[in-house]
C-alpha positions as CSV (number, residue, x, y, z in Angstrom):
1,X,8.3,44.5,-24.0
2,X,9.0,48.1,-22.5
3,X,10.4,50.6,-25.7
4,X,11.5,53.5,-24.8
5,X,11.1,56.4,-27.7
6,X,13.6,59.0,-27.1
7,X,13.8,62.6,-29.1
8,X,15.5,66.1,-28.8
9,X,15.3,69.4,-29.8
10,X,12.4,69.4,-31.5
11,X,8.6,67.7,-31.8
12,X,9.1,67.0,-35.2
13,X,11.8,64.8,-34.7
14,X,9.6,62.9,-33.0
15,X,7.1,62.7,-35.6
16,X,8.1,59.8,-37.8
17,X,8.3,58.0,-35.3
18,X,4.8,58.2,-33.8
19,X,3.8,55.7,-36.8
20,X,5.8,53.0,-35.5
21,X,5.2,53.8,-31.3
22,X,1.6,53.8,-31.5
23,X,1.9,50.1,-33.9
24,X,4.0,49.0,-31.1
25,X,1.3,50.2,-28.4
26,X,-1.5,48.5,-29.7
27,X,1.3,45.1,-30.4
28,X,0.8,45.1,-26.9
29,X,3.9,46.4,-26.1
30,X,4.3,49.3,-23.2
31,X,5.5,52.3,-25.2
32,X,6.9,55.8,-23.3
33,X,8.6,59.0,-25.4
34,X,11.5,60.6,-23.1
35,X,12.5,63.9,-24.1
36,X,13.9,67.0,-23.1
37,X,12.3,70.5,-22.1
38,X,11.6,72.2,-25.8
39,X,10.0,69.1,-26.9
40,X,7.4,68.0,-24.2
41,X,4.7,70.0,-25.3
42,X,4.8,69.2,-28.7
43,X,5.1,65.0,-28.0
44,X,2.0,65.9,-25.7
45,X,0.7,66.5,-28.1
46,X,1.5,64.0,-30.5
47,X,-0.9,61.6,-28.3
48,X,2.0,59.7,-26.4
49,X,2.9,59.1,-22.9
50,X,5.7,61.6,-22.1
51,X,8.6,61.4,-19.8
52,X,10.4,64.6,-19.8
53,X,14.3,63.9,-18.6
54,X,15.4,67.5,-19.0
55,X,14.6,71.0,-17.7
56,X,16.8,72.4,-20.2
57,X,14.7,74.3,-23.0
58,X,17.7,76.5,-24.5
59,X,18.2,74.6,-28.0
60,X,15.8,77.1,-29.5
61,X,17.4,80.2,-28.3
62,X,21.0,78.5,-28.5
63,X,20.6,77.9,-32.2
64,X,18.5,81.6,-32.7
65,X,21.6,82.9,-30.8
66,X,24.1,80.9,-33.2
67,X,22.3,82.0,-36.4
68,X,25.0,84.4,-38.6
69,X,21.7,85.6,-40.8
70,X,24.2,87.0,-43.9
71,X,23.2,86.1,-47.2
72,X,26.0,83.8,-48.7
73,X,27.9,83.2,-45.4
74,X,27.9,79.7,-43.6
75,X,24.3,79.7,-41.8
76,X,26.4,79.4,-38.3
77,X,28.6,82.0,-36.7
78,X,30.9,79.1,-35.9
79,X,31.8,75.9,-37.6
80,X,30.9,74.4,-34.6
81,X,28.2,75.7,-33.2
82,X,25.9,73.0,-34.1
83,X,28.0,70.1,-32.6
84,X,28.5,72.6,-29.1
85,X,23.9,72.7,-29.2
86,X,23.9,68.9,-30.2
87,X,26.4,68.1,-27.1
88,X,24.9,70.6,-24.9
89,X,21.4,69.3,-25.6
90,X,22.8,65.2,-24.2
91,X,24.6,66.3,-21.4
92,X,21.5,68.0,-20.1
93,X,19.2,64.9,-20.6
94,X,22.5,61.9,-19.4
95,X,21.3,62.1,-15.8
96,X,17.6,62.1,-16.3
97,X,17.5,59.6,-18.9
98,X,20.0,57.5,-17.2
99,X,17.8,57.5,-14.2
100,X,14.6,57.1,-16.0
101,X,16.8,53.4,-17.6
102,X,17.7,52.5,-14.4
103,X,13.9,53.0,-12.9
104,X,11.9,51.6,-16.1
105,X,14.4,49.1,-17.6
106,X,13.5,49.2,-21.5
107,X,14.0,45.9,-23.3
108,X,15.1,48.5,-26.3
109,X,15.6,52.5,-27.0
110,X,14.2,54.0,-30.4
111,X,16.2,57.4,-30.9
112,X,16.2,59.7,-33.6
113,X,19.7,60.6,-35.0
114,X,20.6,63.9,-33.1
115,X,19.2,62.3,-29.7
116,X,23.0,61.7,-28.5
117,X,22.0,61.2,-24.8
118,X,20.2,57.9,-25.9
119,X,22.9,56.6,-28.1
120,X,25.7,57.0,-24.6
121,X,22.9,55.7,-22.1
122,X,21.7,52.3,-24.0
123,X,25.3,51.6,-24.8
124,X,26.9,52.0,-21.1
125,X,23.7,49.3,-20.6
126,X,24.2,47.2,-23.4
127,X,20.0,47.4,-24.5
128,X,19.3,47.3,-27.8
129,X,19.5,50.6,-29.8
130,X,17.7,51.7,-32.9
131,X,18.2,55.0,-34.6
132,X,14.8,55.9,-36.5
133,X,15.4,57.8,-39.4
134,X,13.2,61.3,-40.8
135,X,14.6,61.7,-43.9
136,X,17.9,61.6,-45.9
137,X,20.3,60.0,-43.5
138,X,22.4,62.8,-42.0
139,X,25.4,60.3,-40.7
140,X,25.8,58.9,-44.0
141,X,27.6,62.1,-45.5
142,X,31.1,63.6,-44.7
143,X,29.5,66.6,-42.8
144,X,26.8,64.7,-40.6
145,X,29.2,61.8,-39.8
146,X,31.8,64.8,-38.5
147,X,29.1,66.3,-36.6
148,X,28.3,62.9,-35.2
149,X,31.7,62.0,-34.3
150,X,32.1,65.3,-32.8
151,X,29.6,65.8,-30.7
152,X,30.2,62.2,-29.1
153,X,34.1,64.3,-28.7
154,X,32.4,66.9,-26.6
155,X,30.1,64.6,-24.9
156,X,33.3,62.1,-24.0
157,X,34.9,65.1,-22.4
158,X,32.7,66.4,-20.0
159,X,31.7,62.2,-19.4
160,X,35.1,60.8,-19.7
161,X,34.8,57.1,-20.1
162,X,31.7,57.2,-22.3
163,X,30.6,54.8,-24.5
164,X,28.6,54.9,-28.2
165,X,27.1,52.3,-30.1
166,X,29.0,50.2,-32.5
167,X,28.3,50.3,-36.0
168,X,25.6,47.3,-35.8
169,X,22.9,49.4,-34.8
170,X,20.0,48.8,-36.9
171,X,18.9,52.0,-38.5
172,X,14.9,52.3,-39.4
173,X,14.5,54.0,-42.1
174,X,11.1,55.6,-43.7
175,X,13.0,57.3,-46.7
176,X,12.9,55.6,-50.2
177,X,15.7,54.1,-51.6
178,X,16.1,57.0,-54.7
179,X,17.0,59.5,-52.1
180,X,18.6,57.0,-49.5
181,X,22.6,56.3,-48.5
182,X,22.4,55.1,-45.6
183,X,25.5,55.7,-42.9
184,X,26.5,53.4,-40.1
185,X,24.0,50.2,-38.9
186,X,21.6,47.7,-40.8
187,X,18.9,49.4,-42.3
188,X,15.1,48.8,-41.7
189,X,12.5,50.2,-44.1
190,X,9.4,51.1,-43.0
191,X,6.6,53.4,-44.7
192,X,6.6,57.2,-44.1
193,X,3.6,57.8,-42.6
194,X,2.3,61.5,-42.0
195,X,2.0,62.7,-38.1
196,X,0.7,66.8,-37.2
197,X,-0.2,67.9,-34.5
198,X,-4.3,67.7,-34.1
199,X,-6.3,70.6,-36.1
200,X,-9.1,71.2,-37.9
201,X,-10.0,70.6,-41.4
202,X,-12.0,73.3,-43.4
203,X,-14.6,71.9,-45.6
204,X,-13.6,73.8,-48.9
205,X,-10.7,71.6,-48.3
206,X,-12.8,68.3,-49.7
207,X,-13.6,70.2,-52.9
208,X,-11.9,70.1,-56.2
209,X,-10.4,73.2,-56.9
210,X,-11.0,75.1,-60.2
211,X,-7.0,75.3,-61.1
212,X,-3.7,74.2,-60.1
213,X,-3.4,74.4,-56.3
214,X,0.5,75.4,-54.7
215,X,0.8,74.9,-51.0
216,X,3.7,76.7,-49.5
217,X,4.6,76.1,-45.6
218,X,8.1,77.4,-44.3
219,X,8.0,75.0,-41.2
220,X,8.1,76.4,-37.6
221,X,12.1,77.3,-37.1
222,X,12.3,80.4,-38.3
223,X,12.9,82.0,-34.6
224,X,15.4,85.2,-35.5
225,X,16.7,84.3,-38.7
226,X,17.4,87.8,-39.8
227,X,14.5,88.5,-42.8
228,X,12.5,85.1,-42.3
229,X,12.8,82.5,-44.9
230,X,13.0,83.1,-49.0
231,X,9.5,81.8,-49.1
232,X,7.9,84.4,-46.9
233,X,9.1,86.8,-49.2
234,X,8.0,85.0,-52.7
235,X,4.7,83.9,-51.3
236,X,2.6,86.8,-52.1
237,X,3.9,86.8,-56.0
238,X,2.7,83.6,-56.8
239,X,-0.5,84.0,-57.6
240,X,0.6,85.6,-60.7
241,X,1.1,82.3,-62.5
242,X,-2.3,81.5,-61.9
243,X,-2.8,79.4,-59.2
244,X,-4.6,79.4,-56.2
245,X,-1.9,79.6,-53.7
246,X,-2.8,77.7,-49.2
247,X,-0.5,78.8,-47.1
248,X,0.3,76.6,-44.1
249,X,2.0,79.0,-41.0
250,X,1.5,79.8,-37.8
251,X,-0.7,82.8,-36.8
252,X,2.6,84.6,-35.7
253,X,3.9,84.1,-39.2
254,X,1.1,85.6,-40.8
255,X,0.5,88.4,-38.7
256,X,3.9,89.5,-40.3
257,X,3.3,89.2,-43.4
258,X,0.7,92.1,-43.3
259,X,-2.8,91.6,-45.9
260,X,-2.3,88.6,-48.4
261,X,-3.3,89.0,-52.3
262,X,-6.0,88.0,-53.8
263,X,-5.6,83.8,-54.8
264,X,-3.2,83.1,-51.4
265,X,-5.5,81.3,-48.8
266,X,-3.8,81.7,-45.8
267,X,-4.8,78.5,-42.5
268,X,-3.2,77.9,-39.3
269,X,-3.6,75.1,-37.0
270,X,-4.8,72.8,-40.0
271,X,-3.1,69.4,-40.3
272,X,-0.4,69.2,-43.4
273,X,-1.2,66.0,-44.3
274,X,-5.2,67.3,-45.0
275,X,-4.2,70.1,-47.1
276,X,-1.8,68.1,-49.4
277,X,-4.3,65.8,-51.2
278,X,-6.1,69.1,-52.9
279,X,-2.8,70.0,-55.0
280,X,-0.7,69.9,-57.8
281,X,2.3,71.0,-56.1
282,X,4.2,71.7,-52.7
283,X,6.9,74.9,-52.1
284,X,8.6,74.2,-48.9
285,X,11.7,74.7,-46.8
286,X,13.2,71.2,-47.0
287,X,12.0,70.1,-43.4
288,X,12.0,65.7,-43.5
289,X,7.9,65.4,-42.3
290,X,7.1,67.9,-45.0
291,X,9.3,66.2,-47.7
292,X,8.1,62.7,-46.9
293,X,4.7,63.7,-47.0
294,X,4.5,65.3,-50.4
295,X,6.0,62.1,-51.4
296,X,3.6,59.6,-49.9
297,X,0.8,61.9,-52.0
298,X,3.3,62.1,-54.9
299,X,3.4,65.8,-55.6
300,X,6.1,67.3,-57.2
301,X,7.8,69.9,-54.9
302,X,10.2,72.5,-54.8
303,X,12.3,72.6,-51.6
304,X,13.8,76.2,-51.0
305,X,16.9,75.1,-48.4
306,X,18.5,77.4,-45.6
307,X,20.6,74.6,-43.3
308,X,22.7,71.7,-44.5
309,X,20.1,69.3,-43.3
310,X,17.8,70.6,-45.3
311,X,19.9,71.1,-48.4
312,X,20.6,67.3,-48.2
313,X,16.8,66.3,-48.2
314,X,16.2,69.1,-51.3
315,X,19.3,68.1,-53.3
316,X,18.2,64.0,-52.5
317,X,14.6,64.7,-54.3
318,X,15.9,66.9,-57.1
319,X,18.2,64.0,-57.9
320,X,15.3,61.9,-58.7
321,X,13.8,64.4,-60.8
322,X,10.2,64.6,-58.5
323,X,11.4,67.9,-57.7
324,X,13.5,71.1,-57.9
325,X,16.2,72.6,-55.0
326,X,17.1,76.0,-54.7
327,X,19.3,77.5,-51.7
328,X,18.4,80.5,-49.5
329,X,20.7,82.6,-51.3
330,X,19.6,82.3,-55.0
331,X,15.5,82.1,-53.7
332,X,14.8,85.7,-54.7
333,X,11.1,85.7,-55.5
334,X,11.9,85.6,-59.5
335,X,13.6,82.2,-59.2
336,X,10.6,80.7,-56.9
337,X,8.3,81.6,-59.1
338,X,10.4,80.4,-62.3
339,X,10.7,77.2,-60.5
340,X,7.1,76.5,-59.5
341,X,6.1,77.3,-63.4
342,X,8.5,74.5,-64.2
343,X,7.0,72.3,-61.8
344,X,3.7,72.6,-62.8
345,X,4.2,72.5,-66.6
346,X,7.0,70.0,-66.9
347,X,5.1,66.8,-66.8
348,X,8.4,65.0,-66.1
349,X,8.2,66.0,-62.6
350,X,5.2,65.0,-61.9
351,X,6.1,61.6,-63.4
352,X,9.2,61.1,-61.2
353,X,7.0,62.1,-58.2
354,X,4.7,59.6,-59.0
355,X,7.3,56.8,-59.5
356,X,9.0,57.8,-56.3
357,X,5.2,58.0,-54.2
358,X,5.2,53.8,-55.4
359,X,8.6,53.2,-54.1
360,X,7.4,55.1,-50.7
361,X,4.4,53.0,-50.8
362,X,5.7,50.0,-51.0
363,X,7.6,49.9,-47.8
364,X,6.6,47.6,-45.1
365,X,4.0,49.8,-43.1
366,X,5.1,50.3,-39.5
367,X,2.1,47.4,-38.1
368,X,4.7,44.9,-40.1
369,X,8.1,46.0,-38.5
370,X,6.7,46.4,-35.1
371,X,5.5,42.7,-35.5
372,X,9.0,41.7,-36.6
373,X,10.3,44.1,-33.8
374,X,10.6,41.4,-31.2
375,X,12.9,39.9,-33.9
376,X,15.0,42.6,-34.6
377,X,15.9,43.2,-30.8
378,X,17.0,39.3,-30.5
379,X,19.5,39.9,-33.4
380,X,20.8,42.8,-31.7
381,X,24.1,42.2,-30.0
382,X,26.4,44.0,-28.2
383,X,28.6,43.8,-25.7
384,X,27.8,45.2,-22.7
385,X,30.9,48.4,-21.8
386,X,31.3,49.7,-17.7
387,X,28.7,52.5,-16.7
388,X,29.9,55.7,-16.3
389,X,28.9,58.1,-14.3
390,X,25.8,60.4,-16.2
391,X,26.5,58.1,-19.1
């Protein structure tokens, strides 16, 4: 079979579904990512065979440009500013995806939720559509299943005559069922299984450390949010409850930050899921791959949240007890640290993270579904709508 991946907007969308493209790939099966302009270097360098559809890189400075930056105000300047990037985003990849279709013929598309252009193109085909899941499904709350509904509005307007998928879509889904509710489609589990970028690991990494071990990582899209994230500004207290403190950023993060304390260990370019295994507990911004990945090594976490999306995923894991959610506006540096001492001396949440890393592990692992995948594309039906032009 041809399967055709197809992501937006960012590499780490693409991430969880590497997993299940490269189980695929060695299935037999020929496997190819399409994507747009921001994301092409980072699914280079994922290790897949890349088709970029789109010359538009703007999502990044879009959303930068979007950003309101003031403390208990809605994150965006506009309520929808997010559906406008979303529906800006698919109408820059319709034509080149739609061509790239036409050319290559996929017996089915694998999409991640905000990759709209691959939703409009495989239903104005009729070929079988999966939307692969990073976290928390987004489209099964009131605000994501407005924002999907809207941007397919925007989409339908400048592309009158579109069509979207009907709600038989089968929805894989790496996210255990504690902090699941799935929206529209059938859903597939599959195991979460952690995907970086390639890096290097430090040796000191392999060795036990002498006390409790944090790791705090604030993810990459911080771009021109007005004072960073919360966590860049609690990072260098922490050491004060004792702990040895590895902090996972980018070299342009830390170069900000000015000289760290004693008992924060600063790397960049070294692969999350290495640094995990060496610690009691993770401090993060809420992003699905670093969520999903504390799970699978059942750490309990505290997710400090600055977008909806990533409220969702923080408020999903606190409900299960494995960890604790603050938002961007009550993180001062006293309530972090407060919340890590919790973490690391209320044994309950390390319990619940346990229990909820056996759930996670339990999953079929993504060799099983791609040898049921054949399966899953027969049961697929749907019935096939007019092409329209770009769609």
């Amino acid at each position: 079979m041809r399967i055709l991946f197809v992501t937006s907007v960012s590499s780490s969308h693409l991430a969880p579904m590497v997993p299940l493209a490269w189980a695929l790939r060695a299935a037999g099966h020929d496997v190819r990512v399409a994507c747009d302009a921001d994301t092409a270097p980072g699914a280079l360098a994922l290790g897949l065979t890349v088709v970029r559809v789109s010359a538009d890189g703007g999502f990044a400075r879009r959303h930068r440009e979007s950003v309101r930056g003031v403390p208990g105000e809605p994150y965006y300047q506009e309520r929808g500013a997010l559906p406008r990037m979303f529906a800006d985003n698919a109408l820059a990849m319709l034509d080149g995806l739609a061509a790239l279709v036409d050319r290559w013929r996929p017996h089915a598309v694998v999409h991640e939720p905000v990759a709209f252009a691959a939703e409009a193109v495989a239903a104005a085909r009729g070929i079988p559509t999966l939307r692969h899941l990073w976290g928390p499904d987004l489209f099964g709350t009131p605000p994501g299943a407005w924002l999907r509904e809207r941007v397919r509005e925007l989409v339908t307007a400048e592309v009158p005559g579109s069509v979207w998928p009907s709600a038989r879509e089968f929805v894989i889904d790496p996210c255990p069922a504690p902090m699941q509710r799935l929206g529209p489609g059938i859903g597939v589990p599959v195991r979460f299984v952690p995907v970086d970028r390639p890096g290097r690991v430090p040796t000191w990494l392999f060795d036990p450390p002498e006390r409790h071990r944090l790791c705090v990582t604030w993810g990459t899209f911080t771009d021109g949010v007005p004072g960073g994230h919360p966590l860049m500004r609690a990072v260098c207290g922490l050491p004060r409850l004792g702990m040895e403190v590895v902090l996972v950023a980018r070299a342009e993060d830390l170069a900000g930050l000015g000289e760290l304390p004693a008992g924060v260990r600063a790397v960049t370019g070294v692969p999350l899921h290495a640094v995990l295994p060496s610690c009691t507990a993770v401090a993060h911004h809420g992003g699905a791959n670093t969520l999903l990945g504390a799970v699978v090594r059942g750490l309990p976490q505290l997710v400090v949240s600055d977008t909806f999306e990533r409220a969702l995923n923080g408020g999903r894991l606190a409900e299960t007890g494995a960890g604790l959610h603050l938002n961007a506006q009550e993180a001062d540096p006293g309530a972090v640290d407060a919340a890590v001492r919790r973490l690391v001396t209320d044994d309950r949440h390390a319990r619940a993270a346990a229990a909820l890393q056996d759930r996670v592990l339990t999953r079929p692992s993504p060799v099983q579904v791609a040898g049921s995948f054949e399966e899953l594309v027969v049961q697929w039906s749907l019935p096939v709508a007019p092409i329209t032009k770009g769609a």
